[in-house]
C-alpha positions in Angstrom: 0.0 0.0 0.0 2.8 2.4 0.9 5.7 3.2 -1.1 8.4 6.2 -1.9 8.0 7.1 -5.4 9.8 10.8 -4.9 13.0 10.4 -7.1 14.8 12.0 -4.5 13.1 10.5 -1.5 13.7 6.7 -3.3 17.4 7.7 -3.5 17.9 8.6 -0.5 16.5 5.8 1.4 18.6 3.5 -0.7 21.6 5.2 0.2 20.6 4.7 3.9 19.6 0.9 3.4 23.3 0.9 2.2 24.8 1.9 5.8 23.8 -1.3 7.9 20.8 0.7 9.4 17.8 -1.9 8.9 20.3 -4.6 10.3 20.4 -2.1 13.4 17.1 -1.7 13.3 16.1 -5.9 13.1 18.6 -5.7 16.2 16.5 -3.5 18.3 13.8 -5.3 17.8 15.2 -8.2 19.5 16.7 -6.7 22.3 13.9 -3.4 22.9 10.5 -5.3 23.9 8.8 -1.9 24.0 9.9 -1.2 20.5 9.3 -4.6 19.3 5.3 -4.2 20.5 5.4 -0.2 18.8 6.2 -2.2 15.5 3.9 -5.0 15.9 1.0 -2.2 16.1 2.4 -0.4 13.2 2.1 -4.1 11.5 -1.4 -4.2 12.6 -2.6 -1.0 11.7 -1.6 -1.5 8.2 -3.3 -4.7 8.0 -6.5 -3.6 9.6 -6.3 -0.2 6.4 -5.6 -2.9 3.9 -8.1 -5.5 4.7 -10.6 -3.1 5.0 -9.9 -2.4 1.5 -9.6 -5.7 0.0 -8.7 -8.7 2.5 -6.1 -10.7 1.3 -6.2 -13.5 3.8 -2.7 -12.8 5.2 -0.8 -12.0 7.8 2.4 -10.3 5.7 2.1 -6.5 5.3 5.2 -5.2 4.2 9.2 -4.1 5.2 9.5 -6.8 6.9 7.2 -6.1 9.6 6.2 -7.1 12.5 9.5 -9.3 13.0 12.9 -7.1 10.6 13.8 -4.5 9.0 13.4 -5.2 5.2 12.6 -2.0 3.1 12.8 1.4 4.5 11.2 2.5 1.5 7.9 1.0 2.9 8.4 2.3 6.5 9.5 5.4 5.0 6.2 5.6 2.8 4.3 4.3 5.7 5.6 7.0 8.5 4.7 9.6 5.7 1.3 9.0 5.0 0.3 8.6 8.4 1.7 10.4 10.5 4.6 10.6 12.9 3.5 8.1 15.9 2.1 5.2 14.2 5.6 3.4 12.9 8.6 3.8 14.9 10.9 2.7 12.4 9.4 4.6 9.8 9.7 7.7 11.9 13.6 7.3 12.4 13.8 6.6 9.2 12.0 9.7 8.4 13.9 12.0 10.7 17.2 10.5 9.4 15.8 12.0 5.5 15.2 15.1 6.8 19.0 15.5 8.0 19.7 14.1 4.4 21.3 17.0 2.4 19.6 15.6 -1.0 16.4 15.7 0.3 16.3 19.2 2.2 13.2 20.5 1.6 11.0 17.9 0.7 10.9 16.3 4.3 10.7 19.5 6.9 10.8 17.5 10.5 8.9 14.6 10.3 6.6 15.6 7.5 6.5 15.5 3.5 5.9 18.7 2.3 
């Protein structure tokens, strides 16, 4: 459902799935209980939105939620469209484009603009 398609925004969050970052993020996960259960919400809230549109009769949404870190272009996407506060990942993520040189200006704190 979510997705960066923002040239800019795409490149950037490739450059940062390039620095180890989801693999520090999967980590967290593991050892951060409270985090873990933030994530598993994020993971529920986007399957509740997208089986209210079509119900696909699975429990995969998508970056690798609820367990790892797969695609920060999802979370990314995800933590956009929303809102800060629904994905925690997403909005680190987020915060991390809006320090991003290349995309100054298009991410102004934690929202798209």
């Amino acid at each position: 459902m979510y997705y960066l398609t923002h040239p800019v925004l795409t490149a950037a969050a490739s450059r940062l799935e390039t620095t180890g970052l989801m693999r520090e993020m999967t980590h967290r996960l593991r050892c951060d209980s409270g985090l873990a259960a933030a994530y598993r919400r994020a993971h529920e809230s986007y399957l509740a939105e997208r089986d209210a549109i079509e119900p696909l009769g699975t429990s995969v949404s998508a970056g690798g939620m609820p367990d790892r870190v797969k695609c920060l272009h999802v979370l990314i996407a995800h933590s956009l469209a929303k809102g800060a506060g629904v994905n925690p990942l997403g909005d680190e993520a987020v915060a991390l484009l809006a320090a991003d040189p290349a995309a100054a200006g298009l991410i102004v704190g934690e929202q798209w603009r």
